[in-house]
C-alpha positions as CSV (number, residue, x, y, z in Angstrom):
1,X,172.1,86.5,39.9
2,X,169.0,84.7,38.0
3,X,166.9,81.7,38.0
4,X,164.4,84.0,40.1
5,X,160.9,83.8,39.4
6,X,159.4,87.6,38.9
7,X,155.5,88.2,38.6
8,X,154.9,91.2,37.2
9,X,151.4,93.4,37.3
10,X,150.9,95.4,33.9
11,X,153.5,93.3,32.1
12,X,152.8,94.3,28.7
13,X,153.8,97.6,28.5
14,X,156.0,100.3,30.0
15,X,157.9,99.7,32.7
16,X,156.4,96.3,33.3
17,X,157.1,95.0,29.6
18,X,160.3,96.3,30.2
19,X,161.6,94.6,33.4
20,X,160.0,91.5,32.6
21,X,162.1,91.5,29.0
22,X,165.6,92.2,30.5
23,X,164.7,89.2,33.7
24,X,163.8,86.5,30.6
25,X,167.0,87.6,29.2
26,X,169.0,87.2,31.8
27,X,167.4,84.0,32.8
28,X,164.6,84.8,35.1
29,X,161.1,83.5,34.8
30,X,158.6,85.8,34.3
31,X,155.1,85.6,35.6
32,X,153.2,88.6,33.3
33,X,149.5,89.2,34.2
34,X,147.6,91.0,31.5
35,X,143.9,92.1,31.2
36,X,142.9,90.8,28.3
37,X,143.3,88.4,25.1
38,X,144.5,90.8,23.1
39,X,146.9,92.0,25.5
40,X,148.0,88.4,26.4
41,X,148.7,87.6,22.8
42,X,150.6,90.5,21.9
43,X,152.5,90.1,24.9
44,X,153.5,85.9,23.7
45,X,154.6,87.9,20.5
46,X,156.6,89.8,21.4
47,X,158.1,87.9,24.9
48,X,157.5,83.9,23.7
49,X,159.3,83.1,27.4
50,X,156.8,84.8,29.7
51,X,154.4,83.4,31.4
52,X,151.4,85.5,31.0
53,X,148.1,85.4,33.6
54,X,145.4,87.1,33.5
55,X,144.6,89.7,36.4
56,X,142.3,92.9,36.6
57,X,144.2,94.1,40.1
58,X,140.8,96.3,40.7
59,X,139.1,92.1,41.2
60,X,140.4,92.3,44.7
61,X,138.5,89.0,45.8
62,X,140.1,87.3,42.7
63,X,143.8,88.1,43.5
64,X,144.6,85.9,45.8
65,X,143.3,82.9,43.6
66,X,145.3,84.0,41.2
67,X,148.3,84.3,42.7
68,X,147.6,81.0,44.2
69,X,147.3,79.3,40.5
70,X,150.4,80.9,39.5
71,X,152.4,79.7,42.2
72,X,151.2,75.9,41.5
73,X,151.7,76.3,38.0
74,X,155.4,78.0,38.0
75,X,156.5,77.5,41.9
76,X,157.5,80.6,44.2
77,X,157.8,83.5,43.7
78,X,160.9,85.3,44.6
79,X,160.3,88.9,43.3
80,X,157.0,91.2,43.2
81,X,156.9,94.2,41.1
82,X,154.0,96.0,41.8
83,X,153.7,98.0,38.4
84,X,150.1,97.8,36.8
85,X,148.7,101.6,37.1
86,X,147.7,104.7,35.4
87,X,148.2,108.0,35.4
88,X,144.9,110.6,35.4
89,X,145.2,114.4,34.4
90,X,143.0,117.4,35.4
91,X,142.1,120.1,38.1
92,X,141.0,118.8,41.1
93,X,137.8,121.2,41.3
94,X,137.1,120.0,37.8
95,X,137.7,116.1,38.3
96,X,134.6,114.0,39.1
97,X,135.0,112.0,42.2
98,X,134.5,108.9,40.5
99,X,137.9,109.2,38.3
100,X,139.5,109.3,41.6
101,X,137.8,106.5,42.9
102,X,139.3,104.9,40.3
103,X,142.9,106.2,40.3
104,X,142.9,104.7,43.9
105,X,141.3,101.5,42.5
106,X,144.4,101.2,40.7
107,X,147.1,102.4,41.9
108,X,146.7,102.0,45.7
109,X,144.1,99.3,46.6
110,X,145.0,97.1,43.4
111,X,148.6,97.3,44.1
112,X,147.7,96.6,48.2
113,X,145.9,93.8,47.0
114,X,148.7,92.2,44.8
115,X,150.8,92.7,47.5
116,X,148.7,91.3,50.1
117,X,148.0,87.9,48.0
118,X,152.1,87.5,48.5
119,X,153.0,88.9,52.3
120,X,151.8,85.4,53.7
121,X,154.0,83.5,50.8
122,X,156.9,85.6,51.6
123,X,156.8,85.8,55.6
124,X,156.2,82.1,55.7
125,X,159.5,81.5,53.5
126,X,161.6,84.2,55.4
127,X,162.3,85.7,51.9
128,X,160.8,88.1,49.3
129,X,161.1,91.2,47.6
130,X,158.5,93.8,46.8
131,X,158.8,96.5,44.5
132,X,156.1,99.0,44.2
133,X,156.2,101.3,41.6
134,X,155.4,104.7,42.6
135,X,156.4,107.7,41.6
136,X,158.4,111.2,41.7
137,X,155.1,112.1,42.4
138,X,154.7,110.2,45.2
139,X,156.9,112.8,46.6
140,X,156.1,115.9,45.1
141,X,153.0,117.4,43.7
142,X,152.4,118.7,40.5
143,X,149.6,121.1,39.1
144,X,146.6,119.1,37.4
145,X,147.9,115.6,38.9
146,X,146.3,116.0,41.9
147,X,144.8,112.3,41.9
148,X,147.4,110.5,40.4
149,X,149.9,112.1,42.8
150,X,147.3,111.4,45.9
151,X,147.4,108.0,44.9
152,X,151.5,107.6,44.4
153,X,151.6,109.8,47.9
154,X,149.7,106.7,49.7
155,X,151.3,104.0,48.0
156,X,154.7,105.2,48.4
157,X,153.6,105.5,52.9
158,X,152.2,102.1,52.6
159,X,155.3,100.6,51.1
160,X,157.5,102.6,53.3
161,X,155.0,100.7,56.0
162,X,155.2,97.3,54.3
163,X,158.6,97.6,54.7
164,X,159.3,97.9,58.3
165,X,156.5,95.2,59.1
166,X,158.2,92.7,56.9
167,X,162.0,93.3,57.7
168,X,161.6,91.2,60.6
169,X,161.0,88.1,58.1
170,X,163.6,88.4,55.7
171,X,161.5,90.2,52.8
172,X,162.8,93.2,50.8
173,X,160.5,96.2,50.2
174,X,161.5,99.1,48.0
175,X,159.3,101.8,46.9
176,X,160.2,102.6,43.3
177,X,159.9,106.1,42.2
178,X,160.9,107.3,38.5
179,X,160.6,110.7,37.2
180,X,159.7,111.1,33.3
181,X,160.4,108.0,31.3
182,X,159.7,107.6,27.4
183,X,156.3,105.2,28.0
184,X,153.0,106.0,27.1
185,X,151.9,107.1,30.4
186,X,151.8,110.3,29.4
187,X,150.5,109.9,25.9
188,X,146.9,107.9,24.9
189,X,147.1,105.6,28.5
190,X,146.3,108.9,30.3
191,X,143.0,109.8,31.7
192,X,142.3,113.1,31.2
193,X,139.3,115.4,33.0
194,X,137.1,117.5,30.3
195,X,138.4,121.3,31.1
196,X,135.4,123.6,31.9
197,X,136.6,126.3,34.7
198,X,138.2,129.0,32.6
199,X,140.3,130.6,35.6
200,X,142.7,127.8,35.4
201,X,143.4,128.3,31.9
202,X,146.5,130.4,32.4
203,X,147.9,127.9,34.9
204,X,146.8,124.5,33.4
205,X,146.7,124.6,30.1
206,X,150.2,125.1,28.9
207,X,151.3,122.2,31.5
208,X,148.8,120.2,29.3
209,X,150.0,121.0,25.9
210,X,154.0,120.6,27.3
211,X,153.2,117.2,28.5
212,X,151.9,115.8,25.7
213,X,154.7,117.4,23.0
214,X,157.1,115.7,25.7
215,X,155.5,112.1,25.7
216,X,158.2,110.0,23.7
217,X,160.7,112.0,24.0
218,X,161.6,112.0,27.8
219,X,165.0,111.8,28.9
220,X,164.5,108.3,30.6
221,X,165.2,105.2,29.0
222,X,162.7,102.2,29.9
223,X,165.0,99.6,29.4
224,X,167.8,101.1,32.1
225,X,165.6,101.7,34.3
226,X,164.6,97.9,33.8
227,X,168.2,97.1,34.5
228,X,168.4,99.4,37.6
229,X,165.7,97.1,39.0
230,X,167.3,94.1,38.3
231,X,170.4,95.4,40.2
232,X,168.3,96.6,42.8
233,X,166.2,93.0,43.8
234,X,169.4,91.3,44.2
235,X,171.1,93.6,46.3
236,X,170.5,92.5,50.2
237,X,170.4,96.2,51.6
238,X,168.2,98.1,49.2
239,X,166.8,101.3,49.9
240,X,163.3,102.1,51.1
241,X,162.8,104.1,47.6
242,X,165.0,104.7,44.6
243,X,164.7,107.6,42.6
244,X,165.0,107.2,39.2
245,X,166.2,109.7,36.3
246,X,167.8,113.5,37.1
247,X,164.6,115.0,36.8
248,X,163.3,112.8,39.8
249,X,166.5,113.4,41.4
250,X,166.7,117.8,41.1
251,X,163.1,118.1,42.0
252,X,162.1,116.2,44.9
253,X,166.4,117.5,46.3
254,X,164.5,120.9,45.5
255,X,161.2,119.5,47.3
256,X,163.4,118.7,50.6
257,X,165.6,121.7,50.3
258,X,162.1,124.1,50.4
259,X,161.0,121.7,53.3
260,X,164.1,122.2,55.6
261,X,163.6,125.5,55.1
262,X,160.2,125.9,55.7
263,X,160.4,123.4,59.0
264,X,163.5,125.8,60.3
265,X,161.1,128.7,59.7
266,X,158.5,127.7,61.5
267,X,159.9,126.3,64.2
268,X,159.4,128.2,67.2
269,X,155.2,127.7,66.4
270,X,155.4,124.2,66.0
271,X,157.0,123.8,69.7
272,X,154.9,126.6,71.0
273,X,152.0,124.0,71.2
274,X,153.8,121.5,73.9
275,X,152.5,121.7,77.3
């Protein structure tokens, strides 16, 4: 299936650059936004078919102008993936508050804003799809992520909220969630909080070091994942979330498996409180 039209957040790198290369290929049209000149122009270098906007998600009151414009200039949208974000690493009792403000800014109310800008476009045409990328982490936590996995934790309820208010309608929405890819999103696009509580040394800091000797060299592939999400959008029974990679896939089985577990455990206290 092509001749779709995709608009892409964060389209010129990672997973965005990715998906929006293999939909031109196979004959899609690709709506990019970008945050700056630079960005736009590397982005026409390397991608002459997209169509590139310019969009700082965290300009809520802006979005919906801009989605307006791009829809006059390219027609409808058929597909929304929901990809610009960032990932932010530290202990939560040494993170400043306003580095999570901004995580959310990003990941959660940017993305919610995006989305938001296209709900009306889609309910009104009886057709749609949303893809939000989230996260493994959106369903499992990780020491030193805290905020980036608060932040993939809300996105991936609102989606799975999104979803069931816009099934009525006709409009597709998946909650994408890969595990460890070879982007830079662990490597210089991370924000990282300055260390400066010494007890979480033996716990933190060898997580730190791993994760950046790993960034490159992940097991996942950018460009199949890019295909998986082309399969996915023109399915007409897609999942509420799709794991992607085996790491994603062992640890959040593992997360349910302790869950189960945990739930069968405590049991008899959790009905001890009806009346």
């Amino acid at each position: 299936m092509s001749g779709r039209t995709f608009f892409i957040t964060g389209a010129n790198s990672g997973f965005g650059y990715a998906i929006a290369a293999a939909a031109i290929h196979q004959g899609d049209i690709v709506i990019g936004t970008v945050r700056s000149e630079e960005a736009r122009e590397r982005l026409k270098e390397r991608l002459p078919a997209v169509r590139p906007v310019f969009c700082d998600v965290t300009r809520f009151d802006r979005v919906d102008e801009i989605v307006r414009r791009a829809e006059a200039e390219h027609g409808p949208v058929d597909v929304l993936i929901n990809n610009a974000g960032y990932g932010h690493e530290g202990i939560i009792e040494e993170s400043p508050l306003d580095e999570m403000r901004r995580q959310f800014d990003v990941n959660v109310f940017g993305a919610v804003a995006v989305a938001k800008a296209f709900l009306p476009r889609f309910r009104e045409r009886r057709r749609g799809f949303i893809v939000n990328v989230t996260s493994m982490g959106g369903m499992i936590t990780m020491p030193g992520l805290g905020f980036y996995c608060a932040s993939k934790f809300a996105l991936q309820g609102l989606s799975e909220v999104m979803r069931a208010e816009m099934a009525p309608f006709g409009v597709h929405v998946t909650a994408l969630c890969p595990g460890s890819f070879r982007t830079d999103w662990a490597g210089r696009s991370m924000v990282r909080s300055e260390r400066s509580v010494a007890d979480y040394d033996q716990l933190f800091d060898p997580m730190r070091l791993a994760r950046r000797a790993k960034s490159g060299k992940q097991l996942g592939d950018p460009d199949r994942l890019a295909a998986a999400v082309l399969d996915l959008v023109a399915t007409e029974d897609p999942p509420a979330q799709l794991l992607l990679g085996s790491d994603a896939l062992h640890l959040v089985s593992d997360k349910l498996e302790r869950l189960r577990k945990e739930i069968g455990e405590w049991e008899a206290v959790t009905l001890s409180t009806d009346g």
